[in-house]
SETORSE-81832 format. One line per field, with one value per residue (C-alpha): y, z, x; residue in one letter. Coordinates in steps of 0.001 Angstrom, whole numbers. Each point is the difference from the previous one (the first is absolute). Layout:
<rs>
py	[Y, ...]
pz	[Z, ...]
px	[X, ...]
code	[A, ...]
</rs>
This chain:
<rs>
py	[0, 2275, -343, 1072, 2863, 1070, -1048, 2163, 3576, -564, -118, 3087, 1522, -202, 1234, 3169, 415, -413, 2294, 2635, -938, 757, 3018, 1592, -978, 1709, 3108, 327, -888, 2557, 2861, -665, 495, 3354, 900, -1085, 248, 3054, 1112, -39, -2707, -1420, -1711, -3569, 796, 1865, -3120, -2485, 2285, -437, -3770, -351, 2226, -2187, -3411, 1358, 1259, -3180, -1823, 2049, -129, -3846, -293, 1688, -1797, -3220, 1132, 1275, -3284, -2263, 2480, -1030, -3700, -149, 2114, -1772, -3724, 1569, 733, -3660, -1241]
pz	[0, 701, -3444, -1505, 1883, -806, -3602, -171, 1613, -2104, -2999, 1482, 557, -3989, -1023, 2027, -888, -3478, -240, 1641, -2598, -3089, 1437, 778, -3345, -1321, 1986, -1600, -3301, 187, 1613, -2344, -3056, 842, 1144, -3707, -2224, 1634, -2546, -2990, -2354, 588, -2439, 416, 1333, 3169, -74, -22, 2764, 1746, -52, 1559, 2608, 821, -561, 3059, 2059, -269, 883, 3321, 1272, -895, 1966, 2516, 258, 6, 3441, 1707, -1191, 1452, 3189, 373, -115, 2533, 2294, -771, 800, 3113, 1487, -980, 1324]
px	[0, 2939, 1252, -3173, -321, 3445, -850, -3003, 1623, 3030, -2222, -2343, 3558, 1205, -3328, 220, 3391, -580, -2980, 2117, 2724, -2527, -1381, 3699, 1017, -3597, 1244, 3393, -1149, -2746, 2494, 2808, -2363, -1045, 3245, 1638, -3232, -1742, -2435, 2300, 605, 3638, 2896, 702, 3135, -1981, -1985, 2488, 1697, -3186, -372, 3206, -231, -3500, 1449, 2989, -2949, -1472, 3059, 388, -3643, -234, 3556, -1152, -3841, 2003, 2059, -3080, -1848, 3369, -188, -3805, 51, 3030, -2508, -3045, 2597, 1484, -3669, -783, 2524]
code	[X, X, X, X, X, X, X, X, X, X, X, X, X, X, X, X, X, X, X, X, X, X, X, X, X, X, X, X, X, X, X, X, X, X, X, X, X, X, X, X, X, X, X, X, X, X, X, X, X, X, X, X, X, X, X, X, X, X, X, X, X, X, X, X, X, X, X, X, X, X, X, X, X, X, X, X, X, X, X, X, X]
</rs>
């Protein structure tokens, strides 16, 4: 029974955490384009510009989901435990 229970916050857990992970990543994605679009149409070198400064923010907010998601379980196991 223990191992279900762990099973089922652990999967409650990486839902949360992933929500939060989509709607961060929403955030940036949505902030970045009107910082580099604005109202004007842009070159595909701006654009290209763009996509890589989203694809780093994505790195670093998934990087960092993935600690606070590690930092989490340990909790959730030490109160378990």
């Amino acid at each position: 029974m223990l191992k279900s229970g762990k099973a089922k916050v652990d999967d409650l857990v990486a839902m949360e955490f992933y929500q939060l992970r989509e709607q961060k990543i929403h955030k940036i994605h949505a902030a970045m384009e009107a910082l580099v679009y604005g109202a004007e149409k842009v070159s595909s070198t701006k654009s290209r510009q763009f996509q890589m400064r989203l694809n780093r923010a994505r790195q670093a907010v998934t990087t960092w989901l993935d600690a606070e998601r590690q930092k989490a379980i340990e909790q959730l196991e030490r109160e378990i435990h």
